[in-house]
C-alpha positions as CSV (number, residue, x, y, z in Angstrom):
1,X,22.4,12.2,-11.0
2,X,22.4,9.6,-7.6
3,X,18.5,11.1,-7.3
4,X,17.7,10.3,-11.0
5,X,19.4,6.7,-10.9
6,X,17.2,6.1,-7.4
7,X,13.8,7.1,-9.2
8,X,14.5,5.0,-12.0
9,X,15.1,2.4,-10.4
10,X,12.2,2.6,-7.8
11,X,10.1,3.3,-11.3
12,X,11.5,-0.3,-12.8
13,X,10.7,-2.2,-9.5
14,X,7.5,-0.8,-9.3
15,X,6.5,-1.7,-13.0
16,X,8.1,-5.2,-12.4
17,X,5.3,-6.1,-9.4
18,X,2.7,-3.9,-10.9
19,X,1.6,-7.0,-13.1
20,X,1.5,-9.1,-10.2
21,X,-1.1,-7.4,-8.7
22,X,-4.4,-7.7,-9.2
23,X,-7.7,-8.1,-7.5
24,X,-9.8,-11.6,-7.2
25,X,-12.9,-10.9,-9.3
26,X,-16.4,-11.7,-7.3
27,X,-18.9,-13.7,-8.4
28,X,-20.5,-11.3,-10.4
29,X,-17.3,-11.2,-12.7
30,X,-16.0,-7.9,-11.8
31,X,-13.9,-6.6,-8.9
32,X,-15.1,-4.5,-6.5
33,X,-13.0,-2.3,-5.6
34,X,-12.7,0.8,-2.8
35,X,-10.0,3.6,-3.1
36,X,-8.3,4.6,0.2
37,X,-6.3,8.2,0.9
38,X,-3.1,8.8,0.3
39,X,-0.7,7.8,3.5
40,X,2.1,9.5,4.3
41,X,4.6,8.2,7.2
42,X,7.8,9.3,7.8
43,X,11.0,7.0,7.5
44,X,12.7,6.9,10.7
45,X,16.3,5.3,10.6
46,X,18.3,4.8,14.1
47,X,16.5,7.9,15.5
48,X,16.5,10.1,12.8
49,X,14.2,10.8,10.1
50,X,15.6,10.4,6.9
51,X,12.3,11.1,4.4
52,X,8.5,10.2,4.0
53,X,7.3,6.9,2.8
54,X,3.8,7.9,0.7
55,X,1.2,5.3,-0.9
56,X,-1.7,5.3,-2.3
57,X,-3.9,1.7,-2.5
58,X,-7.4,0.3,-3.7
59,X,-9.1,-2.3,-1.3
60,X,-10.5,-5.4,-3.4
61,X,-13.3,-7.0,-1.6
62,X,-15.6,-9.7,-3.0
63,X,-18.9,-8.8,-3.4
64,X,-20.7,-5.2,-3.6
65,X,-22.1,-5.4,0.3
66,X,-18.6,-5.7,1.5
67,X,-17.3,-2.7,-0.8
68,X,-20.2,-0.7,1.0
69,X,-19.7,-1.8,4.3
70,X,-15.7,-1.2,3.9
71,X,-16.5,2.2,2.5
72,X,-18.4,3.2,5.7
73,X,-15.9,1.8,7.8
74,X,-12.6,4.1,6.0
75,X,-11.7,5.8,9.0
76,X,-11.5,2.7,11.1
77,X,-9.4,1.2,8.1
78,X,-6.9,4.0,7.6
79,X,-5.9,3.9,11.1
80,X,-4.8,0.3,10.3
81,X,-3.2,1.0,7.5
82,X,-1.4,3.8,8.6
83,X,0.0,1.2,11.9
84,X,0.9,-1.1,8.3
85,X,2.6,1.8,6.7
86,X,4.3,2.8,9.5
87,X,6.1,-0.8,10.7
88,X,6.8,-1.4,6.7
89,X,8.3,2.3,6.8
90,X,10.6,1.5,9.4
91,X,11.3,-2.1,8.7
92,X,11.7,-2.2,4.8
93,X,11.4,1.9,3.4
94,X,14.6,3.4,2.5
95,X,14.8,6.6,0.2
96,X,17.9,5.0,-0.8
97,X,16.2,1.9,-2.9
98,X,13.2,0.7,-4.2
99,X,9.8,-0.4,-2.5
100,X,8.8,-4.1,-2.5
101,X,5.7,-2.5,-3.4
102,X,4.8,-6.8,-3.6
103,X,5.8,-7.0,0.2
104,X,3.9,-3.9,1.1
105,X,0.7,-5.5,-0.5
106,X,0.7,-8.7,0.9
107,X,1.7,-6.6,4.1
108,X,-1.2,-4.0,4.4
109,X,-3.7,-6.7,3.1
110,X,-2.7,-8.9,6.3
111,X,-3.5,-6.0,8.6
112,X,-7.2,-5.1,6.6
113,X,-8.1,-8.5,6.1
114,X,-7.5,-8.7,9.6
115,X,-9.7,-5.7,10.8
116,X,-12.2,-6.8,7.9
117,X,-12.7,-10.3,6.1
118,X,-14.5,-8.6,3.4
119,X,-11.1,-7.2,2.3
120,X,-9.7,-10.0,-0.5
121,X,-6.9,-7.6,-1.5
122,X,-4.6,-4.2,-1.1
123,X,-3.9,-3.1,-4.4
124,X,-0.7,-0.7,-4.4
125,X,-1.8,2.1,-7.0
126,X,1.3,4.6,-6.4
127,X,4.3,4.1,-3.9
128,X,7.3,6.2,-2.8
129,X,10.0,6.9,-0.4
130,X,11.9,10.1,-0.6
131,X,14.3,11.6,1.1
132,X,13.9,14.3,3.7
């Protein structure tokens, strides 16, 4: 019952900031937009691991050069993003309450915009922390 009560309320927080988020259109009108992997980081809580923090994202840039130069560069981007994942894992993850999917967003788009300033935007597409 605890488990059903956690996922509903992880599935109400995330449908509260998914119509926050969206992606700046370009110039052209439409966003461009560049789907990432699924990451997959463990949460690690005074030592221990206590579950695996998963998310899957969309990288919003602003024009279609930059989408194509991002998507060449994915490696060198995940490995960012997995350094994002993994501080916001063991900072704010908890299989115990929701994800500030909002925070992770304005989080992993720090770190990419960053490595690339053709990134405008992380968009959080699917986000969970379970427990171990």
């Amino acid at each position: 019952m605890r488990n059903r009560l956690v996922m509903a309320a992880s599935a109400i927080a995330l449908a509260a900031t998914a119509t926050l988020a969206w992606a700046e259109p370009a110039a052209d009108g439409d966003p461009h937009l560049v789907p990432m992997e699924e990451i997959k980081v463990p949460i690690v809580d005074g030592g221990r691991v206590d579950g695996a923090f998963t998310v899957k994202m969309v990288l919003g840039t602003a024009d279609p050069a930059a989408a194509e130069r991002i998507a060449a560069a994915l490696p060198r981007l995940r490995s960012v993003s997995l350094g994002a994942a993994l501080e916001f894992s063991r900072l704010y993850a908890s299989p115990f309450r929701p994800v500030d999917a909002e925070r992770l967003s304005r989080d992993l788009t720090e770190a990419l915009h960053a490595a690339d300033a053709g990134i405008s935007q992380v968009l959080i597409v699917e986000v969970a922390a379970r427990a171990a």
